[in-house]
N, C-alpha and C positions, 0 to 999 in steps of 0.2 A: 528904622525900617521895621514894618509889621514880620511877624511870624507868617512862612504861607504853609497849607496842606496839599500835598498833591500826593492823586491817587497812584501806584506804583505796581502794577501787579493784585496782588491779592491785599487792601487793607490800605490801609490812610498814612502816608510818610508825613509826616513832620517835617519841615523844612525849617530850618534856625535860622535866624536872620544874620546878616553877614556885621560882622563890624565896623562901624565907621567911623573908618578910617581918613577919610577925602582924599587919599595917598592918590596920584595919577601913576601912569605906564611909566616904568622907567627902564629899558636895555640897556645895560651897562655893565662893565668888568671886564668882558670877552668880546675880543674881535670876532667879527665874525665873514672871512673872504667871498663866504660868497654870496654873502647879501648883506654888503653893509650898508643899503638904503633900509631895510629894514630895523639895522640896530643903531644905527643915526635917528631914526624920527622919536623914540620916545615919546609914541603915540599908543593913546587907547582907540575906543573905535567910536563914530560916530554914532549919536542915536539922533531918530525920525527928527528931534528936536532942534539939530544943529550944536547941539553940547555934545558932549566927549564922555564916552562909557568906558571904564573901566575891564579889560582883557576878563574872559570868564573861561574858568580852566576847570574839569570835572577827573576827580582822580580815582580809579580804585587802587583797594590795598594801603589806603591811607593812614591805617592804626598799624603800619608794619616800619622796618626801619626804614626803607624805600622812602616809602611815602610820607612818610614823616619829615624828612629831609627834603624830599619836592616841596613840600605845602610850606614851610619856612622861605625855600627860596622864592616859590610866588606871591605869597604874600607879600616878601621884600620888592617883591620887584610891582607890587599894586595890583594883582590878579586878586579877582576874587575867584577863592577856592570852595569848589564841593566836592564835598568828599563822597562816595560810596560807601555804607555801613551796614554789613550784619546785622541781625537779634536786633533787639526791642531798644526803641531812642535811648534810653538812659543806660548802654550797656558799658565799662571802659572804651577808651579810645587810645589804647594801649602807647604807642612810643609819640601819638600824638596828644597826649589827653592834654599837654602842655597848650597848645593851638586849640582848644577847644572852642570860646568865646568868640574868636577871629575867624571860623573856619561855618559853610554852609554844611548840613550833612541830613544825607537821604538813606533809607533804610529802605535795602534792596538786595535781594539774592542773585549773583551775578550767573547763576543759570536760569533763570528767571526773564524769558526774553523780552516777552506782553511787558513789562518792568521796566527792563533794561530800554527798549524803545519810549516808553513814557517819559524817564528820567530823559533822556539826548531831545525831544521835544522840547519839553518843558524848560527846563535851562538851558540848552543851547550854546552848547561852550564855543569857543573857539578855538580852543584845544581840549584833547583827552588826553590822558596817561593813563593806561590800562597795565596798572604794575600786581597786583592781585593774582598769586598763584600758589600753589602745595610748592614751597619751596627744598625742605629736607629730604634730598633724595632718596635715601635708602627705603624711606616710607611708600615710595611709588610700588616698588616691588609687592609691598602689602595690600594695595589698594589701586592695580591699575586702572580701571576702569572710571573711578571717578576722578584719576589722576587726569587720567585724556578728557572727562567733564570739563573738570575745573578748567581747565590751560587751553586745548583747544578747542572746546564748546564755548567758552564763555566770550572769549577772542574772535570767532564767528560772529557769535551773536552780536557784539558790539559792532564790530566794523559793518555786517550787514545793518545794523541800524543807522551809522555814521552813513552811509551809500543811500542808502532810502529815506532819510528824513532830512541831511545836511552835509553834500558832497564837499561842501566847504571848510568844514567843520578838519583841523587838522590831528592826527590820531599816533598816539606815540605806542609800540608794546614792547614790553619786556623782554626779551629772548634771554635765553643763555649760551655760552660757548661749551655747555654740557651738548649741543645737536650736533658737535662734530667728531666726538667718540672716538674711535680709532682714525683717527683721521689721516693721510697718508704723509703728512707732513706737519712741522712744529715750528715757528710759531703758526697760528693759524689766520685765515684773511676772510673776509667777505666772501670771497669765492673758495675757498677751501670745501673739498670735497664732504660731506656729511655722513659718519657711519655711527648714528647714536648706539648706546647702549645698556639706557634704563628706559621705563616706562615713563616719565619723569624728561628726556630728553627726546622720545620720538611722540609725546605733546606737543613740546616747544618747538621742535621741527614742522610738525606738521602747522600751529597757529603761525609761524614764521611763514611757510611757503606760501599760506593760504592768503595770507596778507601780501605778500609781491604777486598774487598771482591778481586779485584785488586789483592791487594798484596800478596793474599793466593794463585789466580790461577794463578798468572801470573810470582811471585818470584820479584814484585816491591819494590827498597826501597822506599815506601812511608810511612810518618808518619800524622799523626793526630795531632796537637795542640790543645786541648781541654782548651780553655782559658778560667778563669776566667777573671771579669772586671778587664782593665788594664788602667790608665791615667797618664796623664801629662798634663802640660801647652798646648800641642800640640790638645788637644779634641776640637773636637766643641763646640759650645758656646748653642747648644742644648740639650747636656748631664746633668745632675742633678748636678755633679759634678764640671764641669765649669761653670754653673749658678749659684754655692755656692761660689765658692771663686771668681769670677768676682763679684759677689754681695757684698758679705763680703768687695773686695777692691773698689767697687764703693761704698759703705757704710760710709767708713773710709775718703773717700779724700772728700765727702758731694755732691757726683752727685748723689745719692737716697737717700729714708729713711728706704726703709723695703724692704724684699725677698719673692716672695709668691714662696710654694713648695707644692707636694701633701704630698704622706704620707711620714710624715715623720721618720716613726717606721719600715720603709721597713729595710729588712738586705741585704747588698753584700758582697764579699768579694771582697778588691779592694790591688792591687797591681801598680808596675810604670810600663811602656809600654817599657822602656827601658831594664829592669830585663825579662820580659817578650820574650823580641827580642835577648837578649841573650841564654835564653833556647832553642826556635826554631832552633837559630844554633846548639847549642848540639846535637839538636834530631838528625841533620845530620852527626855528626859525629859518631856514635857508629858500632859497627861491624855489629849490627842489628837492623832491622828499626823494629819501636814500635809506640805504642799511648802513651800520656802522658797527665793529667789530670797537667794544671797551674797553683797555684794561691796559696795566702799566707794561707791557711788554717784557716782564723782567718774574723768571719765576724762580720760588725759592720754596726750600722744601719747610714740612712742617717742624724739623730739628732746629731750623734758623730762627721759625717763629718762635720755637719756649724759649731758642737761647736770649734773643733779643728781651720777651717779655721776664724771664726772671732775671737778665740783666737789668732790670730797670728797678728794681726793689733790693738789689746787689746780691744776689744768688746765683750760686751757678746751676744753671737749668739739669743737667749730668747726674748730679747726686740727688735726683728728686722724680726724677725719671722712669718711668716704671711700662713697660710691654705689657698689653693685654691683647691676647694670640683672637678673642674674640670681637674684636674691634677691627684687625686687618680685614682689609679687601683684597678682591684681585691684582695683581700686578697691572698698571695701566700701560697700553701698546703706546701712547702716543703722550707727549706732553701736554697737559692742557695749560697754553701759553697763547697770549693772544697777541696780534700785532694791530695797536692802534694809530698806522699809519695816514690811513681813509680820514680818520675823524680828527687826524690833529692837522692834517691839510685842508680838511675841508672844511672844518669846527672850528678851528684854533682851538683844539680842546687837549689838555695834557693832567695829568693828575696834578694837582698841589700839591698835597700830603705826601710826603716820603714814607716809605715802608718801615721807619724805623718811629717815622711822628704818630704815625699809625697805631703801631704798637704799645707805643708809651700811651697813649690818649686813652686806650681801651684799658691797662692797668691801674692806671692811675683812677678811674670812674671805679673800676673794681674794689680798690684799696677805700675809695670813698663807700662807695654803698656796704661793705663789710664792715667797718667802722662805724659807719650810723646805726649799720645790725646789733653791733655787740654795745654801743651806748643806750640802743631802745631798752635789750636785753635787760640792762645793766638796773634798768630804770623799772622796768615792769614790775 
């Protein structure tokens, strides 16, 4: 397949030609109750021709760990995928740069709406994933105003183009279980009362509402992902979480001696990002578009998480341990726990990865990438 250009906003996108593949539609692994005519047929979609096209899925956020994870599983499943890209064509493609060759990608700023309308034209997916947002929250408090750009301007702007160029078109976003904030009760549901309390969470509130409110007048499938925290190997190295087991295994091979963390009594609910990237696909396939609240239901604080991760290198987390009084937050009112009853009744959707498979998967990558560090090192 030829390279194509298509115009994007301001300037000439590059379109990479997709790989081929000949892979056809396959649904499969997950039941799914409430349309299992849809994941029985193991169909693409018909073209003018009377031959069979291939699912066309368009993602942002795709160089993130999110999306990284989506685009592996659409590809497996014979989507062809495009991705949404920042900066100039030849920039990284950070957690995906592996999927590169396989994967279509448009270079396009997602406040960018004249853009953003051209790309949902032009390719014409049959699903969206709009997972692209300022995910580290503390940084919201820096920077509200483009925090509320980025999350619910960009979120707007797509689904208004999804509504006016291709009401068929079915549209997945992001959310977080950050929009329920003090919320008056724990675990938390779909319908749990909402009291955010970052800039950062009264975004995602607001692109959540603005999306059901969408989808009531306008007949959009659009769904909600209401995610709890989700990791892998693939997070930043500024998350609490990869600062625990990147610690832990720079602990063990003797490049530090100690980890300072805030509180460490905090509770999350934390889940794998790739379990996670599987539900969102569900969401798109049921006969009707819904919200769904994500997450293993089970929260545990961040003392469990170093114990588990320097258990796994055979350290005990306690003697490595170290408080730094500028790291703690506020006391949180409310647990942030989620209950993913909705989506494992209505999805067949449950985590795979245990909390503890979890942990070791993210150490054990650590332990490797510090190790190929100190043999480059060794080398140079």
């Amino acid at each position: 397949m030829r390279g194509r250009a298509y115009h994007c906003g301001v300037g000439v996108l590059e379109i990479k030609p997709f790989l081929e593949t000949g892979h056809k539609v396959r649904f499969v692994g997950v039941s799914s109750p409430n349309n299992p005519e849809w994941e029985s047929s193991g169909k693409g979609v018909d073209d003018a021709d009377g031959g069979e096209q291939p699912r066309r899925a368009l993602v942002t956020g795709i160089t993130g760990q999110d999306g990284s994870f989506l685009a592996e599983l659409l590809l497996e499943k014979g989507y062809e995928v495009t991705g949404v890209v920042r900066g100039a064509p030849d920039r990284p493609l950070g957690c995906s740069e592996h999927l590169r060759e396989s994967l279509q990608l448009l270079w396009c700023d997602l406040l960018d709406v004249d853009g953003l309308r051209n790309a949902i034209a032009q390719i014409r997916p049959h699903e969206l994933y709009h997972l692209a947002s300022p995910s580290f929250v503390p940084t919201s408090w820096e920077q509200p105003l483009q925090t509320l750009e980025a999350i619910a301007g960009s979120s707007a702007a797509i689904l208004e183009a999804v509504r006016d160029i291709d009401p068929s078109i079915r549209a997945f976003v992001a959310c977080s279980t950050a929009i329920f904030g003090e919320a008056p009760e724990s675990p938390q549901r779909e319908d749990t009362a909402c009291r955010p309390t970052s800039p950062y969470a009264i975004a995602k509130l607001a692109a959540h509402q603005l999306l059901g409110a969408l989808r009531q007048r306008d007949g959009l499938y659009a769904c909600s992902g209401i995610f709890n925290n989700h990791e892998s190997e693939r997070r930043p190295e500024q998350f609490v979480t990869r600062k625990i087991t990147r610690g832990a295994a720079a602990i063990k091979l003797g490049l530090e001696g100690e980890l300072h963390l805030g509180d460490i009594d905090a509770v999350r609910d934390w889940s794998f990002a790739g379990d996670m990237m599987l539900a969102a696909w569900l969401t798109l396939q049921q006969q009707h578009p819904s919200d769904y609240v994500l997450a293993s239901g089970v929260g545990r604080t961040v003392r469990e998480f170093a114990q588990v991760a320097f258990s796994c290198v055979g350290l005990e987390a306690e003697r490595y341990l170290r408080l730094d009084p500028t790291l703690v937050r506020a006391p949180e009112v409310t647990l942030n726990i989620g209950d993913p009853s909705h989506a494992r009744e209505a999805l067949g959707w449950q985590p795979q990865l245990s909390f503890e498979e979890l942990v070791e998967r993210m150490v054990q990558a650590d332990l490797r990438a510090l190790e190929s560090a100190q043999v480059s090192a060794e080398h140079a």
